[in-house]
N, C-alpha and C positions, 0 to 999 in steps of 0.2 A: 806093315802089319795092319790086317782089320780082321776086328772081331764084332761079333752080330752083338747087342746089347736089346736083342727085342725087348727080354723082361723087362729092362730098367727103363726104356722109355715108355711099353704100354700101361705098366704097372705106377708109374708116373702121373699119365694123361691120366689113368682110373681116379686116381686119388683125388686129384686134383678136380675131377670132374665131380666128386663124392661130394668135393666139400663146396661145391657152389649151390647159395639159395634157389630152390627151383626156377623164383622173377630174375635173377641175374643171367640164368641158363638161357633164359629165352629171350632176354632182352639185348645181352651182348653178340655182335655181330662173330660167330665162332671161325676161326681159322686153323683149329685142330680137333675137328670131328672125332677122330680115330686115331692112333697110333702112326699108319700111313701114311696119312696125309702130310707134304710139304709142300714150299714152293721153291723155283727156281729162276733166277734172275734172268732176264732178257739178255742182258750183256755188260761188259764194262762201261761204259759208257752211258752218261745220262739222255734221257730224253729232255728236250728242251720245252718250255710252258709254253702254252697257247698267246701268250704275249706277254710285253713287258724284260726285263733282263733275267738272264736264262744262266745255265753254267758254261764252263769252258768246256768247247768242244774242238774235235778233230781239226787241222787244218786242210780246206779242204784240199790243197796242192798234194798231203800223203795221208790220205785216209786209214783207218783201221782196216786190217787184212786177217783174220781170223786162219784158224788152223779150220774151219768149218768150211771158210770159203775155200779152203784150199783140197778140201773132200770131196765140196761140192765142183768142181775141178774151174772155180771163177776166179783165181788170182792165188797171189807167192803170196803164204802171208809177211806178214810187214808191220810193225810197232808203228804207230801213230804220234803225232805230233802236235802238243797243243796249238789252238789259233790263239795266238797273243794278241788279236787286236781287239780280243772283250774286253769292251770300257766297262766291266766290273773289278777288272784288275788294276792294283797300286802297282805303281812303280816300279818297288820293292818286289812284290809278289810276281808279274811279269819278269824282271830279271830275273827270278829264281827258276820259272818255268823254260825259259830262255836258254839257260844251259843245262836243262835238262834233256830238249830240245837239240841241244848240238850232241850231247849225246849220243841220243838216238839216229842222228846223224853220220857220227863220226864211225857209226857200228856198234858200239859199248852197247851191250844190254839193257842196260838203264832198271832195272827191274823194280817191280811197283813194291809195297812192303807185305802185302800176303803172297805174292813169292820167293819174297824171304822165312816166311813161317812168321810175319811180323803182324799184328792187329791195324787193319785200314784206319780203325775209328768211324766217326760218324761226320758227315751223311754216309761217308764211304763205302760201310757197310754192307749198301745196298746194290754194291757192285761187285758184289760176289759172285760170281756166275757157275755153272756147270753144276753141280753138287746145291741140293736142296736146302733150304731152310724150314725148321722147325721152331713153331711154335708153343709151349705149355704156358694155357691162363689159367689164372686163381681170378679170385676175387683182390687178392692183397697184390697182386705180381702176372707182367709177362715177362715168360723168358724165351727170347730167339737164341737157336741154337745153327752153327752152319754145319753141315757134315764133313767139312773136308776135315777140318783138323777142330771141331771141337769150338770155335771162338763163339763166346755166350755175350749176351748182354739182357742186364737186370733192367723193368722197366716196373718199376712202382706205383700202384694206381693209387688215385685220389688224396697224393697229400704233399706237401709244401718243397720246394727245394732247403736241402740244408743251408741253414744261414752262412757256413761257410765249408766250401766244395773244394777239395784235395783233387787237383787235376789226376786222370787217369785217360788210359787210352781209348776205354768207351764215355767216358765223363759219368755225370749224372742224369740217365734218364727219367720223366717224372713223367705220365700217363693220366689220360680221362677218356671216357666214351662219348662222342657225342653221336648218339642216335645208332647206324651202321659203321661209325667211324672209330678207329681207336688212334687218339692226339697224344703223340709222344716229347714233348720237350728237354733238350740236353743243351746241358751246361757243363762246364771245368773239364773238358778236355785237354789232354796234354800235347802241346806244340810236338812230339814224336810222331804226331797220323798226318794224313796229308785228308784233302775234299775230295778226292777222286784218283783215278787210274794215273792220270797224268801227271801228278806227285803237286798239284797245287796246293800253295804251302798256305796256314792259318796259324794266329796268336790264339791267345789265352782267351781273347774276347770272343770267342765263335759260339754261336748260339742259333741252335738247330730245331724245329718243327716238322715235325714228320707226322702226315694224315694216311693212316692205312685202312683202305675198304674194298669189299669184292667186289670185283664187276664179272661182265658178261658172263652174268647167271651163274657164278661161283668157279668157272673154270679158270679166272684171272685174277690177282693181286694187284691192287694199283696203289703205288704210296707217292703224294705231293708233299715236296719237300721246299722248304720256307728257311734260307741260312740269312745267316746278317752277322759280321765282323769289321768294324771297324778300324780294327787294327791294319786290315788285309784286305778289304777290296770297298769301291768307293759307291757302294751302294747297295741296298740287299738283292738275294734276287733267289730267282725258282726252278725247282726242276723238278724231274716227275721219272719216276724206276716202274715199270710192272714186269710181274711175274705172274709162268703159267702154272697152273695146279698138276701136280703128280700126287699118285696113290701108290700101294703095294701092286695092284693089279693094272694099273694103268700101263699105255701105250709109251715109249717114248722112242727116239730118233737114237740115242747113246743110254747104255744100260746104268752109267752111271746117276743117269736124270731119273731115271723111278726114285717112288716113295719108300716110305719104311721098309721094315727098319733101321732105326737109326742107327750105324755102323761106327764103330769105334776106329778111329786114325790118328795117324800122329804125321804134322805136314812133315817135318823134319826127317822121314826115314826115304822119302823121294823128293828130296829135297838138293839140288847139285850145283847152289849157290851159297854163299857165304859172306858176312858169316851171319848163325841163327841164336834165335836167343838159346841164352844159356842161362840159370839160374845160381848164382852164386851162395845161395843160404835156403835152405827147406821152406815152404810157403807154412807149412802147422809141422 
């Protein structure tokens, strides 16, 4: 089922936009002009930093094979397989990838957990791909929104992490501006998300930085991403997501990739894995 929700997300941006001081309007770098406007991720997979240690990526022996390449008529696609020999992985975390790994080997599925209808978490997040992301800023709050099924995350500007952080599946995002830049900090994530497509697994100690600013002249989204756990891998290190700008009017390659408006879904009604969450007690 999808239903159009124009009013409630234009009628959202308005408010939101009402109630910012005119110096705030001009001075934070805007990522939701209009209603329409979203962005959409490159792909699952991170891109790797200009140097220094990077995330897990593909092995290159079975690379990622996309259903795109397979339109584009360049290959069968193919699930991917992490390269275990990043020296940012423990031990522990390596075997875990390992047999995720024979897995996807052996033919299983292996499926990531937003094709279960499951929340990535974060950095993960940012590996959302096909279906756009939206953003609503306040002055007090942003909230990114994904289209395919609704998954939000609260980003709170300008004020302290709670002294003490109840793990959840986005954690606690805490926000600032610096200049063009909006600096997101999360903490108390819960050990259920993984760091990526590849189900790389994280403790309780993971703690994420994420720098988001436009580039090339507004048509692109670039967010540098800064992890460090202790628990789970033997050194910090960085990666880097961009995404290209869609509008309502805009051009795109898949009608799913255009912007607003923001479309009501529910992952779980095309959803042909199992099992999905269920909720055992009313949330209010």
């Amino acid at each position: 089922m999808r239903r159009n929700i124009r009013g409630f997300t234009a009628l959202s941006l308005i408010a939101c936009a009402s109630a910012w001081p005119a110096s705030a309007a001009t001075a934070w770098p805007d990522f939701a002009p209009d209603s329409g406007t979203a962005w959409v991720s490159r792909g699952q997979d991170f891109l790797p930093p200009p140097g220094g240690p990077g995330p897990v990526m593909a092995d290159p022996k079975r690379p990622r094979v996309t259903n795109d390449d397979l339109r584009a008529g360049t290959g069968q696609p193919m699930r991917a397989t992490a390269d275990l020999s990043n020296p940012i992985l423990q031990p522990w975390a390596r075997d875990e990838l390992k047999k995720r790994n024979d897995l996807v080997l052996s033919g299983d599925y292996a499926a990531t957990p937003k094709e279960r209808c499951w929340p990535i978490g974060v950095p993960g997040f940012a590996l959302y791909p096909v279906q756009p992301v939206y953003f609503v800023q306040t002055p007090k709050e942003v909230v990114l929104m994904w289209a395919e099924d609704h998954q939000v995350r609260h980003i709170y500007i300008d004020v302290p992490h709670s002294t003490h952080v109840t793990p959840s599946w986005f954690g606690e995002s805490i926000g600032h501006y610096e200049g063009d830049t909006l600096v997101v900090d999360t903490v108390g994530l819960n050990t259920r998300t993984y760091v990526d497509s590849f189900l790389t697994p994280h403790t309780d100690k993971l703690h994420v930085v994420e720098r988001y600013h436009i580039v090339d002249g507004g048509k692109a989204l670039e967010v540098q991403i800064h992890v460090e756990d202790t628990g789970a891998f033997t050194m910090p290190w960085d990666a880097i997501q961009r995404y290209r700008r869609v509008d309502e009017k805009g051009k795109a390659t898949d009608v799913r990739q255009l912007g607003g408006p923001l479309e009501e879904m529910a992952c779980s009604e095309n959803n042909n894995l199992s099992p999905i969450p269920i909720a055992n007690r009313p949330d209010f």
